[in-house]
FIMARVO-80634 format. One record per atom (N, C-alpha, C, O): x, y, z. Coordinates in steps of 0.05 Angstrom, whole numbers, plus 5000, padded with zeros to 4 digits. Last residue first. Layout:
% FIMARVO-80634
XYZ...
END
This chain:
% FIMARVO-80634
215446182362217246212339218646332334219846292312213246542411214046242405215946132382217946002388212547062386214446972411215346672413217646582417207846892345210946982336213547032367215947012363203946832385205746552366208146652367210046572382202047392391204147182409205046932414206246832432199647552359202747632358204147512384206447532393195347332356196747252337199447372340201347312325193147412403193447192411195247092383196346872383192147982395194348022421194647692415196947642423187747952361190648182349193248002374195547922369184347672387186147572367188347712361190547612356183048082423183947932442185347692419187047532427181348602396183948632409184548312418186948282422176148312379178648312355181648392372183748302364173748262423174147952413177048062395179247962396175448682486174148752456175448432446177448352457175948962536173548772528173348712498171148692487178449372536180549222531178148912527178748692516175750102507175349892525177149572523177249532499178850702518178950442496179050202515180750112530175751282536177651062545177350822529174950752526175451982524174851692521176951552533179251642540173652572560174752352551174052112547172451992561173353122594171752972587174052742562175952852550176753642599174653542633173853212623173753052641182753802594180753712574178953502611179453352630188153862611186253972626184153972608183554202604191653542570191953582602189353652615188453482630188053512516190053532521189653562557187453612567187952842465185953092482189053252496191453182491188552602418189452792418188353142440188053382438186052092429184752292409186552522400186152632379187851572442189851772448188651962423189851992402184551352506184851392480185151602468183751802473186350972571185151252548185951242526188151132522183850362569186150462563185650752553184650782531180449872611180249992586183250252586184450282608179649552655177249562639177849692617176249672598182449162700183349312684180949282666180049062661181049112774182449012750180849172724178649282726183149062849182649262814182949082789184948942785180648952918183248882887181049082860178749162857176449072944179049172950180649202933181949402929172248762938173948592960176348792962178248732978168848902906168448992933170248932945170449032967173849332857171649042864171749122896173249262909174649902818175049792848173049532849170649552842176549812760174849882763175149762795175749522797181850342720180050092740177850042751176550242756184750562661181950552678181950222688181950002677191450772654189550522652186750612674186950712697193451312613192851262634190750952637188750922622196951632573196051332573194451212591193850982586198352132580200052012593198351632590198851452605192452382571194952432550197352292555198952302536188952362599188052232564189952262549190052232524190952462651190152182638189752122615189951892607193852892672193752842650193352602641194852502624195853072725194952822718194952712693195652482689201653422739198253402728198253122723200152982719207153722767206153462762203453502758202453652775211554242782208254272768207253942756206453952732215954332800215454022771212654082769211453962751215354662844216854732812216054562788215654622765208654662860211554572861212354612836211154612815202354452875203454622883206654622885207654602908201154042808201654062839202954342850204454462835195054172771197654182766198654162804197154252822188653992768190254152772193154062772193453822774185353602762187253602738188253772750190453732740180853612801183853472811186453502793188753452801177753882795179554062808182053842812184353872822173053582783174753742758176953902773177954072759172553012807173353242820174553422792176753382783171852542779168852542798169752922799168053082794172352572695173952572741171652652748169852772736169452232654171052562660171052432697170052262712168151902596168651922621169652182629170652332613165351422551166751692551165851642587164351492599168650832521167150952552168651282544170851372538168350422459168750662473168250722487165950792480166550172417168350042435170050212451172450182456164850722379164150462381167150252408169650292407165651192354166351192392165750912401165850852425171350952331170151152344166751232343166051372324173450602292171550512308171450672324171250532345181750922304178250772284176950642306177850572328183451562314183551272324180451112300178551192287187051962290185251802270184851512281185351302270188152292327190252102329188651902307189251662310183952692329187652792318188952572314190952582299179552742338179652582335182952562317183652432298175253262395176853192359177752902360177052782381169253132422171953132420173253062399172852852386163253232413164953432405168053352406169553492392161752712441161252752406164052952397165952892382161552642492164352682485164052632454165852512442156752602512157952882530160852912509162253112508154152172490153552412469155552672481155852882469155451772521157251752491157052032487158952152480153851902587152751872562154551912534154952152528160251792628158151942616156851802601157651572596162551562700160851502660159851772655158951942671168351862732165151772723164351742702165151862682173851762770172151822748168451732748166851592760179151802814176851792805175651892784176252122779185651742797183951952796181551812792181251702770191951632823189551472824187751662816188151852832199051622809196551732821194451572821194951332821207251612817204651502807200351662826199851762848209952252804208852022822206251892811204151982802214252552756212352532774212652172783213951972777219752802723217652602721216352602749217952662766218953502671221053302704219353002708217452982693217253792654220153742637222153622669224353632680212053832687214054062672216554012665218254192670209353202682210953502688211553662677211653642652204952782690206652852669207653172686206253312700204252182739203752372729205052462704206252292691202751402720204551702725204051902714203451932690195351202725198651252713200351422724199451592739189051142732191051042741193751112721193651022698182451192746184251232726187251272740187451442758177450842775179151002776180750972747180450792730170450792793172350652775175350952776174951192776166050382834168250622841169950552808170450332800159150252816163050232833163450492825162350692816154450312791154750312824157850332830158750442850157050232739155250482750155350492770156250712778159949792735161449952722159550242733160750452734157949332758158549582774160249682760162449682770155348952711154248972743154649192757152849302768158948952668155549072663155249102688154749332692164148902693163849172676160949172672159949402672162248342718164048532728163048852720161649012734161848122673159348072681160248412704159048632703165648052642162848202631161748252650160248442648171148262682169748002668166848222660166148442669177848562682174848572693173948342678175448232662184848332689182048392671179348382684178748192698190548372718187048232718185548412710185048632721196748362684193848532699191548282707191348042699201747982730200148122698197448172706196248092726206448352771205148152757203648192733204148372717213948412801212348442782208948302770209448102756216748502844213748472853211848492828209448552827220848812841219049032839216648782839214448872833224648382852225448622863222448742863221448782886222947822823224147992816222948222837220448252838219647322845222947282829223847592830226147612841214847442874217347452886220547502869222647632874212347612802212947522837215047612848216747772840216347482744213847632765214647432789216147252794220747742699220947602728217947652739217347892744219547852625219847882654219547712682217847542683222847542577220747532590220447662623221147522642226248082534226047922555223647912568222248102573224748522508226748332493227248152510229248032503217448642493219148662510221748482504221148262495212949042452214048712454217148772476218748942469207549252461210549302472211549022471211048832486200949412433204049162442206449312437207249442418196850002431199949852419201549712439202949812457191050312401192250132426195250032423195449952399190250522352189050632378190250542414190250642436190650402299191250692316191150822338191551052345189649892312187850132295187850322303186050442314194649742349191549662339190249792331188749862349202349692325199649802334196649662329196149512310207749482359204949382342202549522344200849472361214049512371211849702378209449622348209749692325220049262401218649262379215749382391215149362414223449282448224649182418222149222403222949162381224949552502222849432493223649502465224449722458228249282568228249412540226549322525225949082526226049292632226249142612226549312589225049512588228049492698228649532676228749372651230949292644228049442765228249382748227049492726224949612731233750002802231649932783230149732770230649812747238650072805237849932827234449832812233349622816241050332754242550092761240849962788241649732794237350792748238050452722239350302730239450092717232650962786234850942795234850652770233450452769227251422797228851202780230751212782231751432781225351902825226851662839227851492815230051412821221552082788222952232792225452132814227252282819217351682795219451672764221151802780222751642789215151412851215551722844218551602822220651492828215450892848213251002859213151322843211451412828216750272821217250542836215450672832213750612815215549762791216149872825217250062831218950042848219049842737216449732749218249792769220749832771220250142660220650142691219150042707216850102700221849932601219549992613221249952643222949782648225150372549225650102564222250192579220850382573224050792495226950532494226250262523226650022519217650752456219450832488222150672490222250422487214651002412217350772418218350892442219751102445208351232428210951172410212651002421211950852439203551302457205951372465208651382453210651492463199251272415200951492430202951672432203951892424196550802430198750882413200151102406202151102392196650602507196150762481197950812461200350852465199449952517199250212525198050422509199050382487201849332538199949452527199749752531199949812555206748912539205549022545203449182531203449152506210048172539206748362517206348642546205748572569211247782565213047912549211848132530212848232510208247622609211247622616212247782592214047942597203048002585202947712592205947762600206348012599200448472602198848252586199448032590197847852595201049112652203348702631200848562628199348512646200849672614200049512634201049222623201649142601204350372613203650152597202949992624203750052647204451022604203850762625203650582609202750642587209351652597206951512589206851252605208751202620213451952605210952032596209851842592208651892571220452012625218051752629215852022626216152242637226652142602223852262609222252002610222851802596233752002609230951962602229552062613230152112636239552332581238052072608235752082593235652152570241752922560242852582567242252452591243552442612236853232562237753212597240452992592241352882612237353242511237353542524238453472545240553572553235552712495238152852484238253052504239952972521231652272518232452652530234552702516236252762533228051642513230551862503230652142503229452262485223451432549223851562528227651732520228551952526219850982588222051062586222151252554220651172536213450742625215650772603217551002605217051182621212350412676212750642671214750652647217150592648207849942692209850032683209950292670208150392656203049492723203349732714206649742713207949592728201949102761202049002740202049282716201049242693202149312819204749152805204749052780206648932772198549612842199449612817201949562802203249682784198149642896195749502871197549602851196349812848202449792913202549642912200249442897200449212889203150372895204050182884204049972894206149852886199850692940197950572915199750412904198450212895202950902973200850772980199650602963198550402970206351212945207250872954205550652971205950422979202851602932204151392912205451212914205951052896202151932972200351772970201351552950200451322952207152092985206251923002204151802994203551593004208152442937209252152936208651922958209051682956204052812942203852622924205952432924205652242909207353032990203852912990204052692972204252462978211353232969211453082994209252862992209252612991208953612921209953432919211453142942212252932934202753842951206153862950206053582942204553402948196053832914197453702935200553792934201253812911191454542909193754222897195354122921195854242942184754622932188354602938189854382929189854152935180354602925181854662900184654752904186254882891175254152944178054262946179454352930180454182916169554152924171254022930173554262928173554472915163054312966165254372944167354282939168454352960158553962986160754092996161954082971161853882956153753632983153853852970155453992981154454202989153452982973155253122995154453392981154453332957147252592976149452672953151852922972150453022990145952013018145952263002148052432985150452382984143151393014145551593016144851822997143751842975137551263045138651293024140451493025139951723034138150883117136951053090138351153066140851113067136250213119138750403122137150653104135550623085133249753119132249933145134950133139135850223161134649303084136049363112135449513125136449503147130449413048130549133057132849183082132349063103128849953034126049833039127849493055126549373071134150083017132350273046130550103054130350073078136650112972136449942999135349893016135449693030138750192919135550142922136049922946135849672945142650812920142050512926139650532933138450702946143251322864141851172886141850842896141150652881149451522832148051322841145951242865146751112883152751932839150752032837148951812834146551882833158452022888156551762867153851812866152351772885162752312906159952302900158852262888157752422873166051872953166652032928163452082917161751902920169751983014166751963009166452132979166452382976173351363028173651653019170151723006168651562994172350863063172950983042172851283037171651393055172850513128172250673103173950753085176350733087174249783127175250033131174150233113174150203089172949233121169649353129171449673133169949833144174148703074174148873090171949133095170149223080170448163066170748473057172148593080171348583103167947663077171047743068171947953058173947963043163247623101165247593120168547613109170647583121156447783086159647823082160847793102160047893123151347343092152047573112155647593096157047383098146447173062148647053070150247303076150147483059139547133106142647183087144247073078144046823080133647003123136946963125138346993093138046903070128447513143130347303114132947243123134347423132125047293196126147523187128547413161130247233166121247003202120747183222122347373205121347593198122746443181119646493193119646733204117746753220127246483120126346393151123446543155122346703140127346263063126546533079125346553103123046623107135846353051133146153047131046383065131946583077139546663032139646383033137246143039137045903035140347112979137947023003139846653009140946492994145447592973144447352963142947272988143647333011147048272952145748032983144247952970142348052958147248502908149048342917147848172938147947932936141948842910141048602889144148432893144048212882143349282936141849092956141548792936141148572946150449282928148449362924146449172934147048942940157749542956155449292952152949412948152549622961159649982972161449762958159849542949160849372934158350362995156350322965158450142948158850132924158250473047160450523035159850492999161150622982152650203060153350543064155750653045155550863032153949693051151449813031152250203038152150393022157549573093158149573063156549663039157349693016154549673136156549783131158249863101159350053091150649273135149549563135151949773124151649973110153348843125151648883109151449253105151849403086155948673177157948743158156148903137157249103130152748433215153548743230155148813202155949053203146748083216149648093198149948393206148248573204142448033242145247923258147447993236149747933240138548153212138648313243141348263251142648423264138747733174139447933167139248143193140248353186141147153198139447323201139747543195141447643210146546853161145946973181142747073183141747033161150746393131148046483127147346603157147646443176156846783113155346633126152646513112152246533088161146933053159246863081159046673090160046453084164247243004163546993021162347053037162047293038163047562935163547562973163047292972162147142955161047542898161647802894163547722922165547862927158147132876159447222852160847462860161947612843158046722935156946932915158447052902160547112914157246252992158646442966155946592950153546592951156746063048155446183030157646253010159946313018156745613121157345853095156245783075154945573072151845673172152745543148154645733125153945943116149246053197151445983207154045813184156445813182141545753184143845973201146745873212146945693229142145283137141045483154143445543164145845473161143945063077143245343082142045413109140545613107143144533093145744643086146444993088148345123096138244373073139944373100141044523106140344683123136144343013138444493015138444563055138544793062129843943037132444103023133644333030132744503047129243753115128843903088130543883072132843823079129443263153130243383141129043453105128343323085124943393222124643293185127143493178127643713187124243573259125943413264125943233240126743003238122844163269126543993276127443713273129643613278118744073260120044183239123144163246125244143232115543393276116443693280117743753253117943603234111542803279114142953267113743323281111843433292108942473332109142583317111142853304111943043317112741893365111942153359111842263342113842253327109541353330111641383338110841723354108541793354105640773307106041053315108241123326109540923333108440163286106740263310107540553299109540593285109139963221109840033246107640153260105540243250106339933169107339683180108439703205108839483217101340323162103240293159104540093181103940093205096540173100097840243129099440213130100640103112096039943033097340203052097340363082097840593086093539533048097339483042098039823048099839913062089639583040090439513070093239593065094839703080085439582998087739773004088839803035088740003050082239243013080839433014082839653028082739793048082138593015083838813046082939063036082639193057081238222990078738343003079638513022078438573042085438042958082738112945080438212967078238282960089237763006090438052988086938182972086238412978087437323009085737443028087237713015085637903016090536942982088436972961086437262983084437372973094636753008095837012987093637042981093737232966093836273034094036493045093636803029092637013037089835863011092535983001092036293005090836472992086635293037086335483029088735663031089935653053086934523024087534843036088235053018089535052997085133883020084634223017086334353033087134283055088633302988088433433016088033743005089533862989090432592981089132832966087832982992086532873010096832402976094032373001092632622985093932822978101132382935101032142945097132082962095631892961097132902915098832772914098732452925096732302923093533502888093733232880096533052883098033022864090033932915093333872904093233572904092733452924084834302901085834122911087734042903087834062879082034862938084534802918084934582924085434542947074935052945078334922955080534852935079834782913072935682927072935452922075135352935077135492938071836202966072436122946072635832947072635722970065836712972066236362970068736262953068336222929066237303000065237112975066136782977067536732997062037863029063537493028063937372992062537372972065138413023063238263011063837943022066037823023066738893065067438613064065838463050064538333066066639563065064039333072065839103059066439163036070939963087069539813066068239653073068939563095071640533129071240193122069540123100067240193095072741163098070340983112070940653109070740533088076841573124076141403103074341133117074540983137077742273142077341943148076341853125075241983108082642623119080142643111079342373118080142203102087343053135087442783139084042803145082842933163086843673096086743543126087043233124086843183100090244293075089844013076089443853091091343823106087444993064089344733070088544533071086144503070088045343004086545263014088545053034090644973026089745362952087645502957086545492985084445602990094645202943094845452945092245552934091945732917095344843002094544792976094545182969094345352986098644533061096144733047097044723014099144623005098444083115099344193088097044323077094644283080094843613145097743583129098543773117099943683099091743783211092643863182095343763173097543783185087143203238089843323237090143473213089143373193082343303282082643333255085243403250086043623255080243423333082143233329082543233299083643013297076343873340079143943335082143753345084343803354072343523310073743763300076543763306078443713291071642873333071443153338073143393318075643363315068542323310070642453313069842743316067942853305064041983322067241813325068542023320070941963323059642403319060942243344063242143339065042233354056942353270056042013282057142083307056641923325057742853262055342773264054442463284052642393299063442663240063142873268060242843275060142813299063042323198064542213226063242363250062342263271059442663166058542453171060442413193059342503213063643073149060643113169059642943173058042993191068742733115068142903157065642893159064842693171067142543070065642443091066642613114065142613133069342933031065942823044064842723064062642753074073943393032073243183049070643133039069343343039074943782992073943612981072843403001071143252993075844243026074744163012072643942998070143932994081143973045079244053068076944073042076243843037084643643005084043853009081043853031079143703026088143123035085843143025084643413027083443453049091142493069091342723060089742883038089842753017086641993096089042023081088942393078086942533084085641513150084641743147087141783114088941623111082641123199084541093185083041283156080941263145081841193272080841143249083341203222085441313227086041183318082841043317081541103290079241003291090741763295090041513321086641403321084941573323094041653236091841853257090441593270089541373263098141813197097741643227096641653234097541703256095341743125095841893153095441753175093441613179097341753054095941643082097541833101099541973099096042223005098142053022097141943053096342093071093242482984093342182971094642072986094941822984097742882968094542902970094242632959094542552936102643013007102042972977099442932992099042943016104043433065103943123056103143163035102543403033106943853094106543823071106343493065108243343061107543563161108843833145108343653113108943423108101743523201104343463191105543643173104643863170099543863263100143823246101943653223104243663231095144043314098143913309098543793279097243593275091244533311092044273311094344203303095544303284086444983339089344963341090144733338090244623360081845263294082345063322085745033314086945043293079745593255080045763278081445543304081945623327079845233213081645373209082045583238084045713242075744853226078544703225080144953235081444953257070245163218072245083250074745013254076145053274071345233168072345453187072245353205074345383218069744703156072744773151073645063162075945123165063844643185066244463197069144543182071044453193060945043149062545063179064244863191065944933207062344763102063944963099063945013129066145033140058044333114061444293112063044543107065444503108054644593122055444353154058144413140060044523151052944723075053444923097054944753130055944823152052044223048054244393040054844603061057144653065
END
């Protein structure tokens, strides 16, 4: 027993050429004696070969390790050849004549059949066996539930570090593609854009540090700005942003006072003929798309759908049935489309790590404003117990995100006569949630409690819900019919 445990530390301190993972049991090429695969272990007979001479240590080929232990091509001892005698066969014909039937020498080969029927060849490499999944080394593309790629060396992906800083991606997004010998390959992003972002303060830690070598973002402890934007400002930024949001509309209301119309409130397109908006807002006469600043609506250059009928959902949500199917795309002027909806997986994965914004036209001082964007953040349900409940929405707070702006300075009113505010929990406002790639889609609708303009804290009526998605699939037979 001591011969043989030093003959398997010798194995393990000698440098041998190897095969890659053979089964245990599996023959082996090995030059002048005939040997099979075989926990080092269990070999018996090595100390006998190495003792007699016919074989040296560090000709001992390894096949493969065991997860105790590795595996050697273990010689196998010649069988001793019994003689035996067999009888002649005699065939009885025209000339009565012996011979012996080739097939009968199969009974004394002593598992011959498993050599192998060819000469040696060079022994295999790791270049030169194909493995599973191939397909995954370096360079190869990749998907993922979030991005495309490569498969890169994580040293070689220059997009990673960038996108984990901007906290558009989390370390549990980088998908492994397999785990090379030196350093993990990736699959490296190649369809993100890589332009910064505005640095909003996501009280979120990324758990990064330990796998890209980046360190942990820190929280900004600069004060935010409590200068309102001119109305100049807010419309430059509002033709920035209508373009994510061609699936947004600006309702319309009746002004006896001004003869024309006031726009207060957002609705989003469900389908060509279904909008959606808080209940709220009441009967708006038409809905407006593609403009930027209300305070531009123009009814004859404009498009302009009239809206015929108003369905509420438990007081809380309400179909705009529209008296025409709208034009999307190209067909019509404003680039019309219908929202994209977040997916479960979407709203559980980065509804905490993302970015989620709140989105509508402003409200004024008895003027209409520019479309906006206002970051936000989760709360715990319990920050928005105390908020009244004026608009008797039901299922409160059940199918409900309470939320408040990353910036309590943003509700501010604009520096300008129209004094424009954001007023999200009161103008309908749609919550987004930013995906890494850039695009938005739609997680939920403020809810119309009866908060008012400068209220810090709020619900939003989540659009994830089975009973909104029958309410919306039975009133849109009745379009058919």
């Amino acid at each position: 027993m001591s011969l043989l445990l030093f003959l398997i530390t010798a194995l393990f301190c000698c440098c041998c050429v190897g095969y890659h993972s053979l089964e245990v049991g599996d023959p082996c090429a090995t030059d002048g004696y005939r040997s099979s695969c075989q926990p080092a272990e269990n070999c018996d007979s090595l100390p006998q070969f190495i003792k007699s001479g016919r074989l040296q240590p560090e000709a001992v080929v390894n096949c493969g390790f065991t997860t105790r232990g590795e595996k050697i091509c273990c010689p196998v001892e010649q069988a001793a050849v019994i003689p035996t005698s067999i009888p002649p066969i005699t065939i009885t014909t025209t000339t009565t004549t012996t011979e012996n039937q080739h097939w009968l020498s199969i009974f004394s080969t002593d598992r011959e059949y498993l050599a192998r029927s060819v000469a040696q060849t060079i022994r295999p490499n790791r270049d030169s066996i194909v493995f599973p999944q191939s397909d995954n080394y370096s360079g190869a593309s990749c998907h993922t539930p979030l991005y495309e790629g490569k498969c890169l060396p994580l040293s070689k992906c220059d997009s990673v570090g960038t996108l984990l800083r901007q906290r558009r991606l989390q370390d549990e997004d980088i998908q492994t593609c397999r785990g090379g010998t030196t350093e993990e390959i990736i699959c490296c992003p190649t369809n993100l854009p890589l332009q910064p972002r505005s640095e909003w303060n996501n009280p979120v830690q990324l758990k990064t540090s330990t796998r890209v070598g980046l360190p942990l973002p820190q929280r900004t402890t600069t004060a935010p700005t409590t200068t309102a934007l001119t109305d100049e400002q807010l419309l430059a930024v509002a033709q920035l942003l209508l373009p994510n949001y061609t699936h947004l509309a600006g309702l319309a209301y009746l002004n006896a006072a001004a003869d024309g119309h006031v726009h207060r409130c957002t609705a989003l397109v469900l389908m060509p003929q279904l909008l959606l908006s808080a209940a709220a807002c009441g009967r708006p006469s038409h809905a407006i798309f593609g403009v930027a600043d209300l305070l531009d609506a123009d009814v004859e250059e404009d498009y302009l759908v009239e809206v015929t009928q108003v369905l509420l959902y438990r007081q809380d949500l309400a179909l705009l049935r529209l008296q025409k199917p709208l034009l999307l795309g190209p067909e019509s002027t404003a680039q019309v489309s219908v929202a994209s909806f977040c997916s479960q997986f979407e709203v559980t994965r980065l509804q905490v790590s993302g970015q989620i914004v709140a989105s509508a036209w402003a409200l004024g001082n008895g003027s209409d404003c520019a479309l906006y964007e206002l970051p936000m953040r989760l709360l715990p349900q319990s920050a928005c117990q105390e908020l009244p409940n004026l608009g008797g929405v039901q299922d409160l707070p059940a199918k409900h995100i309470c939320l408040t702006p990353r910036d309590p300075n943003a509700l501010l009113a604009s520096n300008s006569s129209s004094a424009c505010a954001p007023c999200p929990a009161v103008v309908g406002s749609v919550l987004h949630l930013l995906r890494p790639n850039g695009s938005r889609c739609v997680m939920g609708v403020a809810t119309p409690t009866g908060a008012k303009c400068s209220d810090e804290v709020m619900y939003f009526t989540t659009v994830l819900d089975s009973q909104l998605v029958e309410f919306v699939e039975h009133h849109k037979k009745s379009l058919v019919s």
